[in-house]
C-alpha positions in Angstrom: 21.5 -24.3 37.0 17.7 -24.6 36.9 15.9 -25.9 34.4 14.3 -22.6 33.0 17.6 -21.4 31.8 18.6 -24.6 29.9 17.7 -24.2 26.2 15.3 -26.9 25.5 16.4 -28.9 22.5 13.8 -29.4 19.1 12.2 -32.9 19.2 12.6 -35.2 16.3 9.6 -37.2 15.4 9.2 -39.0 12.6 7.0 -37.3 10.0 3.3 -39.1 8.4 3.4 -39.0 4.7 0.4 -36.9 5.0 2.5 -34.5 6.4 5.3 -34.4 3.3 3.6 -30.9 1.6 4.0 -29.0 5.0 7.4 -30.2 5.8 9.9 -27.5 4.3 13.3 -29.2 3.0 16.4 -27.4 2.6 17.5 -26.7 -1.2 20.3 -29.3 -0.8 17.9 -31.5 0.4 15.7 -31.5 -2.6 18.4 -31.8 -4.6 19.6 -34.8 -2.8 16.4 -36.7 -3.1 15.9 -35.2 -7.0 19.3 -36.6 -7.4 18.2 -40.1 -6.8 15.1 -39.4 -8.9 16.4 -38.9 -12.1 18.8 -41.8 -11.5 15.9 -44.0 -10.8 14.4 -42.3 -14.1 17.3 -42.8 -16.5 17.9 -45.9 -15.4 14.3 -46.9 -15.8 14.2 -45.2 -19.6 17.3 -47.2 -20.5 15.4 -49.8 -22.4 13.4 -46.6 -24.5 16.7 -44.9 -25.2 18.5 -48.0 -26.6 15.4 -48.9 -29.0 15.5 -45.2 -29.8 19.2 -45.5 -30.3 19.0 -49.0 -32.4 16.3 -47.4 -34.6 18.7 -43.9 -35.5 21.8 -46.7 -36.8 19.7 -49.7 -38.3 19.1 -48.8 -41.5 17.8 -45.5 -43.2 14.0 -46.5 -43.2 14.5 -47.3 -39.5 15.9 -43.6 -38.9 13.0 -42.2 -41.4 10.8 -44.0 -38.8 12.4 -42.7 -35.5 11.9 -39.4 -37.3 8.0 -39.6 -38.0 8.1 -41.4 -33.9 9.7 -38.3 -32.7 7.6 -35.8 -34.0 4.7 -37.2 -31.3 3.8 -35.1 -28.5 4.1 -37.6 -26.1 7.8 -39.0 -26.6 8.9 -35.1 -26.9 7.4 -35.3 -23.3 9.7 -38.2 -22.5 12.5 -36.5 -24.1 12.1 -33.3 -21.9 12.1 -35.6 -18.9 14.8 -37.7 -19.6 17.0 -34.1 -20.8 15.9 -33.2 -17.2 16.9 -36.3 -15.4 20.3 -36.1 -17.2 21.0 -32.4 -16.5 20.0 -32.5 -12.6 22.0 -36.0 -12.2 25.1 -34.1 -13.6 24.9 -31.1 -12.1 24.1 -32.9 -8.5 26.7 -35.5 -9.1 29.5 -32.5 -9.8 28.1 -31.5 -6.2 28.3 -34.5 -4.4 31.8 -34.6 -5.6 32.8 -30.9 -4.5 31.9 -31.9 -0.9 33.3 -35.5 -1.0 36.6 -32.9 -1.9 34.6 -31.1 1.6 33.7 -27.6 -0.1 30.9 -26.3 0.6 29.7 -28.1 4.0 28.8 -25.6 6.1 25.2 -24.9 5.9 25.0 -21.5 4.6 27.1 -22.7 1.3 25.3 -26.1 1.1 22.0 -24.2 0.8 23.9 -22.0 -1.7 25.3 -25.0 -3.8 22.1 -26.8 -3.5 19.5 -23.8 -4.8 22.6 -23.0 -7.9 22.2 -26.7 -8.9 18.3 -26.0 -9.2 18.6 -23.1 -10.9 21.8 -24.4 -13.5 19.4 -27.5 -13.7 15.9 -25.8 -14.7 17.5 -23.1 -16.7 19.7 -25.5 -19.1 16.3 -27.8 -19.0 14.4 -24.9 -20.3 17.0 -24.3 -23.5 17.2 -28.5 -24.1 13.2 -28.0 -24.4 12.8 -25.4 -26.1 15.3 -27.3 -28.6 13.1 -30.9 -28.3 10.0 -29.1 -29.4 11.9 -27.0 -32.2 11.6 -23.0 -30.3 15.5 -22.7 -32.3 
């Protein structure tokens, strides 16, 4: 056989981090590392959302307080973040447990699955925010 007629197989390389924005990840790829994000993000905002949780049961000054704290821009900022980080770890977690069950491997329904967690993640964000900064 010579060597013209061989398919020649892509190179990996290792990519430089200036290189990140060009590099095009599949949707369950982004998910993946988004998944370990907002992980990293709740976990991180723990301490916030216990004071915040302390405050709302202490006493009825302290939840008059937490009231007159919430109504800043910033922390409704936080809020939407940490609504995000919760909705994307659940909906990513529900599919990292439909493919330890393997469904939904092959790559054509992993790229499905991955860009309907995106969109079931963004689209129930939008409603939690709409609700932190009082649209309904």
């Amino acid at each position: 056989m010579s060597e013209l007629s061989k398919k020649s197989r892509p190179q990996f390389r290792n990519i430089h981090i200036t290189q990140i924005l060009q590099y095009r990840l599949p949707a369950a790829g982004i998910v993946s590392i988004l998944h370990r994000v907002s992980g990293a993000a709740m976990f991180l905002a723990l301490p916030l959302v216990l004071l915040l949780f302390d405050w709302s049961i202490t006493s009825e000054l302290s939840y008059a307080q937490l009231m007159e704290v919430l109504d800043s821009f910033l922390l409704k900022l936080i809020l939407c973040g940490l609504a995000w980080a919760f909705l994307h770890h659940l909906f990513a977690g529900i599919r990292h447990l439909f493919s330890d069950l393997h469904i939904g491997l092959a790559k054509e329904q992993s790229a499905t699955w991955g860009r309907a967690v995106l969109i079931a993640t963004l689209s129930c964000s939008l409603l939690a925010w709409l609700k932190i900064f009082g649209a309904f």
